[in-house]
C-alpha positions as CSV (number, residue, x, y, z in Angstrom):
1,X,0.0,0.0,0.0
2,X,1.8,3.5,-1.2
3,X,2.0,6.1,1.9
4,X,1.9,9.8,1.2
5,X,4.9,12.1,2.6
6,X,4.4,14.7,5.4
7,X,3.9,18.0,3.5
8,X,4.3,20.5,6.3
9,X,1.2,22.1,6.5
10,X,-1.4,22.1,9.6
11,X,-2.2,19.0,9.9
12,X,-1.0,15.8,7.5
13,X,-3.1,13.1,5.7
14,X,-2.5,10.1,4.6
15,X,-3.3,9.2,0.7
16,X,-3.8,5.5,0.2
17,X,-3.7,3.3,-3.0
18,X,-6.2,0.9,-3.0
19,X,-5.3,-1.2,-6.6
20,X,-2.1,0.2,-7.5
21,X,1.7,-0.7,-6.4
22,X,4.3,1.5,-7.1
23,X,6.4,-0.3,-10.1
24,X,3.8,-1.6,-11.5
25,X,4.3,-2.2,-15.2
26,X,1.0,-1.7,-17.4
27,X,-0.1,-2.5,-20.9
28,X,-2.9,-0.1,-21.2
29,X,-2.8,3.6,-21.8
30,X,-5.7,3.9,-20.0
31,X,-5.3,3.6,-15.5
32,X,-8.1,3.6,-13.2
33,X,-7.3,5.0,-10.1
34,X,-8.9,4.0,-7.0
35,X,-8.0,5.8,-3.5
36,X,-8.5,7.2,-0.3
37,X,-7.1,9.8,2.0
38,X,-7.5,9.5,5.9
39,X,-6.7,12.1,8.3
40,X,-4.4,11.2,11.4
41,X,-7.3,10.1,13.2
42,X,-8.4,7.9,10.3
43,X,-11.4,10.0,9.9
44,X,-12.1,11.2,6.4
45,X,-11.0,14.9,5.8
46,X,-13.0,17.6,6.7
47,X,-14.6,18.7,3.9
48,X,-15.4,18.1,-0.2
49,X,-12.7,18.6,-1.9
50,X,-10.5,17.8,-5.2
51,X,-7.5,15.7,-5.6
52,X,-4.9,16.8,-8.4
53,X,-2.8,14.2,-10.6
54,X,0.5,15.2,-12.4
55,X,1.9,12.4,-15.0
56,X,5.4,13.0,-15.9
57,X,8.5,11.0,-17.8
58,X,10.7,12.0,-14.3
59,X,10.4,10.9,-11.1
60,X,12.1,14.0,-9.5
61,X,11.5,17.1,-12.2
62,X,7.8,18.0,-12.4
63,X,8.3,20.2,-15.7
64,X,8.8,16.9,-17.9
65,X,4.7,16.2,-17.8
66,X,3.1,13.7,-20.5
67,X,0.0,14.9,-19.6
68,X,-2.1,18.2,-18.1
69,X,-2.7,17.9,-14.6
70,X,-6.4,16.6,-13.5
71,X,-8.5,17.3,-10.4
72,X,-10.9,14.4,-9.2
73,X,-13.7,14.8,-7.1
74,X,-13.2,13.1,-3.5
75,X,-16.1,11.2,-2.1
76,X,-17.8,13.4,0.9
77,X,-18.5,10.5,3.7
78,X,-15.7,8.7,2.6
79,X,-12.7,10.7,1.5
80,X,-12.5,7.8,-1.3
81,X,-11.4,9.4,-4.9
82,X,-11.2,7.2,-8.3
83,X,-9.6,8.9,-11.6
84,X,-8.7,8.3,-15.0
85,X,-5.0,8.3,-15.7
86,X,-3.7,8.3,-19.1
87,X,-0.2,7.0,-19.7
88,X,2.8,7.2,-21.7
89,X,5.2,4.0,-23.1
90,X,7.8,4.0,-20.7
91,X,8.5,5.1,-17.2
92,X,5.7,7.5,-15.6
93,X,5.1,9.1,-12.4
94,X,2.2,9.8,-10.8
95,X,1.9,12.6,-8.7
96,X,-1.4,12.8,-6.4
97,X,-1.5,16.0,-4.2
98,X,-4.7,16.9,-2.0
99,X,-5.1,19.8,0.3
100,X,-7.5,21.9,2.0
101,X,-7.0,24.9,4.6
102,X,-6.0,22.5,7.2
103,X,-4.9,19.1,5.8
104,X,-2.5,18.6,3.1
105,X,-0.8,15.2,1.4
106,X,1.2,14.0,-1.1
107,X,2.1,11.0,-3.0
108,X,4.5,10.1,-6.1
109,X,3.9,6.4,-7.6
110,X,6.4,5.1,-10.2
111,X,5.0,3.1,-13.0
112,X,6.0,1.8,-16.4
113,X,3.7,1.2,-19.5
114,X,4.9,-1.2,-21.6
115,X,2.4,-1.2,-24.7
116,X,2.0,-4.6,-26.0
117,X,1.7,-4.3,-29.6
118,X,2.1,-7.9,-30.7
119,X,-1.4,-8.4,-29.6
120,X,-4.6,-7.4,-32.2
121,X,-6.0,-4.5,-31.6
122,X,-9.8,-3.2,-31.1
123,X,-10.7,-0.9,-34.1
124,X,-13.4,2.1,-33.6
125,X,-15.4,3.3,-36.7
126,X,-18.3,5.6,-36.9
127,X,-20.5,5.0,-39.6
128,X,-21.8,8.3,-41.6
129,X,-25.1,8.3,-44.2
130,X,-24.2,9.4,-47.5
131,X,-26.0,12.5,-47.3
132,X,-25.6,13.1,-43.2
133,X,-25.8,16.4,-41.8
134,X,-23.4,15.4,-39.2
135,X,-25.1,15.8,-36.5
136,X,-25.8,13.2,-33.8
137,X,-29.2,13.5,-31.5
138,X,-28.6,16.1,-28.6
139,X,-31.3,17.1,-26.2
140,X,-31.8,21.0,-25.5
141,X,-30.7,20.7,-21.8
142,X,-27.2,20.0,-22.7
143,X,-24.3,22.9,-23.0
144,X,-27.4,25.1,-22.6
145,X,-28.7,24.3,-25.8
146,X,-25.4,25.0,-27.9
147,X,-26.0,21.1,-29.3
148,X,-22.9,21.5,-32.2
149,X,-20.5,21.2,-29.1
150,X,-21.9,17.6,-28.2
151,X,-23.3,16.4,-31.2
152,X,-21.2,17.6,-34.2
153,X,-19.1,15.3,-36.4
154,X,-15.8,16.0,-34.5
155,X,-17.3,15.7,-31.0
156,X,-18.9,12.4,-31.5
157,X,-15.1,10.8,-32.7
158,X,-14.1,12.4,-29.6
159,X,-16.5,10.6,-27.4
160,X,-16.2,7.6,-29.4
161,X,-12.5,8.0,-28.7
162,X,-12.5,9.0,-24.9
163,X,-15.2,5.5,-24.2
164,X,-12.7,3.5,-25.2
165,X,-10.0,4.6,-23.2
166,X,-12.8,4.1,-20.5
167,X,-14.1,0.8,-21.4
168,X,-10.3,-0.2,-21.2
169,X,-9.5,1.1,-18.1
170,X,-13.0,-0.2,-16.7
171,X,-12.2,-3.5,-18.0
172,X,-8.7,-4.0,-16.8
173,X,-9.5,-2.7,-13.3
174,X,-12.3,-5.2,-13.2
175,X,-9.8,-8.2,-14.2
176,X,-7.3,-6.8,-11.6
177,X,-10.3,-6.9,-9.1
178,X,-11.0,-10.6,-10.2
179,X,-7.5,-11.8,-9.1
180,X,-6.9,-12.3,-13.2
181,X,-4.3,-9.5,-13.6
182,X,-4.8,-6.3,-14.9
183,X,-5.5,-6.7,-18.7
184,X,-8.1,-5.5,-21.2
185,X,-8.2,-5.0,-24.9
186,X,-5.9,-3.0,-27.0
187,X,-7.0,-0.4,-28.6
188,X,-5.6,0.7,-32.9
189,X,-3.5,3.8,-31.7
190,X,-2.0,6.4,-34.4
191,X,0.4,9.5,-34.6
192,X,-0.5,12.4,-37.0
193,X,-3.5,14.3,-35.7
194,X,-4.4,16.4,-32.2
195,X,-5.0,13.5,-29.7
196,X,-8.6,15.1,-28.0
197,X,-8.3,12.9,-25.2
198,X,-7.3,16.4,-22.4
199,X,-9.4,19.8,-23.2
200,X,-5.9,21.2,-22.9
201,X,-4.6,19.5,-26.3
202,X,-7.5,22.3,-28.2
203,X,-4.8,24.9,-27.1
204,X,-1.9,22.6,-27.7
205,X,-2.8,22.1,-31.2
206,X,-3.2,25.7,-32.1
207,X,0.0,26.6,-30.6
208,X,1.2,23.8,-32.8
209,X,-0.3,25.3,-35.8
210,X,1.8,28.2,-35.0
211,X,5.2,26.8,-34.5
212,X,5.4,26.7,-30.8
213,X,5.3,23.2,-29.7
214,X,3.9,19.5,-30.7
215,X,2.3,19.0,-26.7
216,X,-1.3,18.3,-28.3
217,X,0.2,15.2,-30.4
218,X,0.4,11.5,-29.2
219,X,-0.6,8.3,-30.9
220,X,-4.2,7.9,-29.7
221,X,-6.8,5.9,-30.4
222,X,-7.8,6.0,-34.1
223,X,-11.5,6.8,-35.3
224,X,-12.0,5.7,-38.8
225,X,-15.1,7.9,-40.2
226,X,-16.7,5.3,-43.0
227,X,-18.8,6.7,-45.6
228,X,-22.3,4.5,-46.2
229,X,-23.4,4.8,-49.9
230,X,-27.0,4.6,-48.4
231,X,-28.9,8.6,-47.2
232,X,-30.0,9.3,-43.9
233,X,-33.6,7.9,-44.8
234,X,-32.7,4.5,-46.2
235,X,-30.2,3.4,-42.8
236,X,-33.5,4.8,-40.7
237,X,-35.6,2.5,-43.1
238,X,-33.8,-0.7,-42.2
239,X,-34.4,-3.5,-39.7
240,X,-31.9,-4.2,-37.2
241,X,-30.3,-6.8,-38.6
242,X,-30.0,-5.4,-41.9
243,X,-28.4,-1.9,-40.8
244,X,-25.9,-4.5,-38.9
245,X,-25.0,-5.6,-42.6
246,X,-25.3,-2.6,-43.8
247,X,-22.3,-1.4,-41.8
248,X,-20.5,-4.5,-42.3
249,X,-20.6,-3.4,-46.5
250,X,-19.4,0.3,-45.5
251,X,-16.3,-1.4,-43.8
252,X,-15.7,-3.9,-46.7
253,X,-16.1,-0.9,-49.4
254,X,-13.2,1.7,-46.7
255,X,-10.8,-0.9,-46.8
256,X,-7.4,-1.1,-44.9
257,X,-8.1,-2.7,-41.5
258,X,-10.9,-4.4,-42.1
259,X,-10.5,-6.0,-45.6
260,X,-7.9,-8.1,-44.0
261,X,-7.8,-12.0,-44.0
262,X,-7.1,-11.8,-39.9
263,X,-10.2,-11.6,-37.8
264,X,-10.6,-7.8,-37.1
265,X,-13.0,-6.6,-33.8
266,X,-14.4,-3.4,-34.4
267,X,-16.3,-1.2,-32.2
268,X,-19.3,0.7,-34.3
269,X,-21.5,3.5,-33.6
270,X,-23.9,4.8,-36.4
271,X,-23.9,9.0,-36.2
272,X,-27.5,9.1,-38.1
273,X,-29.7,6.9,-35.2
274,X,-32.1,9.0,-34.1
275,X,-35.1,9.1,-31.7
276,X,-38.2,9.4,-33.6
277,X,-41.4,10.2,-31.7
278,X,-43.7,9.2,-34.4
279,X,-42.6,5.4,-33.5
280,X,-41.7,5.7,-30.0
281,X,-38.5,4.1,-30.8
282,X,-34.5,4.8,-32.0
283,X,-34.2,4.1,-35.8
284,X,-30.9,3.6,-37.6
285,X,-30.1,1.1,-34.3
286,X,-28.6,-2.7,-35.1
287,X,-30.2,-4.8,-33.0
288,X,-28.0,-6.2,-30.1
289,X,-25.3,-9.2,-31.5
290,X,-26.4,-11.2,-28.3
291,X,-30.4,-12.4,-29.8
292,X,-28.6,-13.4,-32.7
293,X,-28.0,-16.7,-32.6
294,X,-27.9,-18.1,-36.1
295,X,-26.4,-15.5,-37.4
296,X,-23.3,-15.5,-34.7
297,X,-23.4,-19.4,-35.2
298,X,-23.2,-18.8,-38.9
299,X,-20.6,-16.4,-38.8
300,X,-18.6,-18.6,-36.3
301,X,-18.7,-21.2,-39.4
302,X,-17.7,-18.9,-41.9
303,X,-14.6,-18.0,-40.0
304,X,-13.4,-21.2,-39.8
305,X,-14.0,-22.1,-43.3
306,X,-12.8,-18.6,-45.1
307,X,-9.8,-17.1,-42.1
308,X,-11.9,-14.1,-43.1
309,X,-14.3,-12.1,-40.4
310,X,-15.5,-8.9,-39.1
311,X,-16.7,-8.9,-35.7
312,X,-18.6,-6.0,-34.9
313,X,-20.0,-4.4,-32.0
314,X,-22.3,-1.5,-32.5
315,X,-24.7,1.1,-31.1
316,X,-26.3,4.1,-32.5
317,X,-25.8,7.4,-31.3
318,X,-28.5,8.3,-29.4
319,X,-26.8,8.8,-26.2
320,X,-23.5,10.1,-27.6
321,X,-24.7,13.8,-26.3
322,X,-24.3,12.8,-22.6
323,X,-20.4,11.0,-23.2
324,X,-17.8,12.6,-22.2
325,X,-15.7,14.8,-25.2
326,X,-12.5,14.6,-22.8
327,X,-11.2,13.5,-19.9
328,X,-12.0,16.6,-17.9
329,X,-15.8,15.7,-18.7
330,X,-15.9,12.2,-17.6
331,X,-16.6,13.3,-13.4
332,X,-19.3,16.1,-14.8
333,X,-20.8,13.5,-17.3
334,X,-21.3,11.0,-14.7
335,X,-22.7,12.9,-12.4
336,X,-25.1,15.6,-14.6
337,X,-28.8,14.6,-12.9
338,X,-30.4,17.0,-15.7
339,X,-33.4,15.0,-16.1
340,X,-33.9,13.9,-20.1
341,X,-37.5,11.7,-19.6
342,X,-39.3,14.2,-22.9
343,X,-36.5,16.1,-24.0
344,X,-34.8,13.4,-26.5
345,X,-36.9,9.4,-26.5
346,X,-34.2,9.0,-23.6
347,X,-36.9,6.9,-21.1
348,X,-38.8,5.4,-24.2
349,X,-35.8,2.1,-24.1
350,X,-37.5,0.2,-20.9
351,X,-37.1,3.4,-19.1
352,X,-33.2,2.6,-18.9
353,X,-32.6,6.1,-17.9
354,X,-34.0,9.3,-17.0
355,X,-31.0,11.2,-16.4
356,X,-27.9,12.8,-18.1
357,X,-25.8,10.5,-16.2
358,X,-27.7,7.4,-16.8
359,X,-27.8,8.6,-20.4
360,X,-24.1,8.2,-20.7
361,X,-23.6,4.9,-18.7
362,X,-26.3,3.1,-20.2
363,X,-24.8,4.1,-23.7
364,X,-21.4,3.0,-22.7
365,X,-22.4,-0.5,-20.8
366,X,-24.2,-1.1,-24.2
367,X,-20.9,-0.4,-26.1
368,X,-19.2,-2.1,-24.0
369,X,-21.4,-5.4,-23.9
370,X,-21.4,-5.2,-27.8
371,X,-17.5,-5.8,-27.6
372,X,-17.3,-8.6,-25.0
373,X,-19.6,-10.2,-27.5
374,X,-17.3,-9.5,-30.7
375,X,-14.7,-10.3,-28.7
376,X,-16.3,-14.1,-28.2
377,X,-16.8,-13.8,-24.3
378,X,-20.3,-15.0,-24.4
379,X,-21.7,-18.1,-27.1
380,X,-24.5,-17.6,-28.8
381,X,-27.6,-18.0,-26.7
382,X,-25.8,-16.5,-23.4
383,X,-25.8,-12.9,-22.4
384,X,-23.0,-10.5,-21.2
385,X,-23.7,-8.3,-18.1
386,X,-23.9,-5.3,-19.0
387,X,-25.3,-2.9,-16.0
388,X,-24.6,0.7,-16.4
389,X,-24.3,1.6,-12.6
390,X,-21.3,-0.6,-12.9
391,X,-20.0,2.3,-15.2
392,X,-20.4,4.4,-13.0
393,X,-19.0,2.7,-9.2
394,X,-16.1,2.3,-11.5
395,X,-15.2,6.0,-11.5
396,X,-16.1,8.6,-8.6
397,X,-19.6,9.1,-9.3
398,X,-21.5,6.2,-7.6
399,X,-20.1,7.2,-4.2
400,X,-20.4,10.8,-4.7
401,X,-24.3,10.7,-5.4
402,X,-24.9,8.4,-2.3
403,X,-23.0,10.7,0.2
């Protein structure tokens, strides 16, 4: 268990590591960091406050940072804190500080991330109609009614983008939690464009664009933006199991990664499903891989007689709005309780949800089910869990709104 240094000030607490050693080596970008900071008495702190994370190459010079510092929200009853840490290959040091007007700590936690790239990656795609206007669904309650900032073209790849890095670091946390080590899918990464994983790469790139720096590049997790030949109305037109198909042409007709003779995984979200009212139902949605049996059993059959496959896991879009663009989002996302029953179809699904942050882990746990699927962890006939509060207890939220 890592032990926070004495820091000097009033009083000095004690931040404690809960599923992290120091030395640990990783092989995901993506670290969920679970935590709690006691007082002398081992009492929780006095009051609500914010622990900050600094990731750096060094383990003694703080100006050699991979990536902006983050402040996590620390449970009120418990003093416990969880955060999303991204990494860099090689060394890394975390640097946790949390202090109030009284109580003050400190920690610094060497680890190494090792990325393993022998092993096949997940691929994430996000299927456009031929005539899309680029815009996902978006209820007026969110950003105040600016909908482009959560439901345009570019901020959709970004939430595609920043799930995945959650679903990883949700995944791996749960093995490590399992006693089966702390491992999860990896996911295609590539250099060339402004990751949008931190709200601080926006600046980073424009300085870029300047000539004052590269700080907004890294290889992150690649969105591939395929291009359906069919419009907006025809996807909406289709069955479940036909828009499934549907994608799996557009993938066939983009190429590269998926025209392959290995097995490819891909993660799928089409932009264009949409809520309509008229039917009381989402349209432009595949139906879930999970009911269907024949065809998984069929597919299974195909593989072995052709090497050839694409398994893919996909969702629509209609809950895209309430994901988080970056990781400075992903605390607010989960814990918006802007109610959405009305404002978007978002209670007509079984009323799954009726809240923003219900919104965004039901759409994720769906995502995520989808992959476990592709990924073969279920036969046909079974089904995957797939609860969205589990989403949510996996980051800060779930102790925050019960304090």
């Amino acid at each position: 268990m890592a032990r926070a240094k004495q820091t000097g000030r009033i009083a000095t607490c004690t931040i404690h590591l809960t599923n992290l050693q120091p030395n640990e080596t990783l092989h995901q970008r993506a670290l969920l960091l679970k935590g709690r900071i006691t007082s002398p008495s081992s009492t929780p702190p006095p009051s609500p406050t914010y622990i900050t994370i600094a990731t750096t190459s060094s383990p003694d010079d703080l100006s050699t940072t991979t990536f902006p510092d983050q402040t996590w929200p620390v449970a009120r009853t418990t003093a416990a804190f969880s955060a999303l840490v991204l990494l860099a290959p090689g060394p890394n040091t975390l640097h946790l500080r949390w202090e109030d007007a009284h109580y003050a700590a400190s920690l610094a936690v060497p680890v190494t991330y090792i990325p393993l790239l022998q092993t096949p990656p997940l691929h994430l795609a996000l299927l456009v109609a031929a005539d899309s206007p680029a815009l996902a669904d978006c209820p007026p309650a969110k950003a105040a009614g600016f909908a482009a900032a959560h439901a345009s073209l570019p901020a959709v790849v970004a939430k595609v983008r920043m799930a995945a890095y959650m679903a990883q670091a949700s995944v791996a946390e749960d093995m490590r939690a399992k006693g089966l080590g702390r491992r999860a899918f990896r996911l295609e990464e590539q250099w060339g464009a402004a990751d949008t994983v931190s709200s601080a790469f926006a600046n980073g790139a424009l300085e870029t664009s300047f000539g004052e720096g590269d700080s907004a590049y890294h290889a992150s997790a690649k969105v591939h933006v395929v291009r359906a030949e069919s419009t907006v109305a025809q996807l909406r037109a289709l069955r479940p199991e036909e828009m499934r198909a549907r994608f799996q042409a557009a993938l066939r007709r983009y190429g590269g990664p998926f025209d392959g003779a290995s097995r490819t995984v891909v993660a799928g979200v089409v932009l264009d499903a949409h809520y309509s009212p008229a039917q009381n139902r989402v349209v432009g949605e595949p139906g879930p891989l999970g009911v269907q049996d024949q065809q998984l059993r069929h597919l299974v059959e195909e593989k072995k007689k052709s090497g050839k496959r694409v398994a893919l896991a996909v969702v629509g879009s209609q809950t895209c709005w309430a994901w988080p663009r970056f990781v400075e989002e992903v605390a607010s996302c989960l814990l918006d309780e802007t109610p959405v029953f009305g404002l978007a179809g978002n209670g007509g699904d079984e009323d799954e949800y009726g809240m923003a942050w219900e919104a965004c882990s039901a759409g994720q746990a769906g995502l995520m089910s989808e992959v476990a699927r592709a990924f073969g962890c279920a036969p046909p006939g079974t089904s995957v869990p797939d609860s969205a509060h589990q989403i949510v207890s996996n980051y800060s939220c779930l102790a925050l709104l019960q304090s």
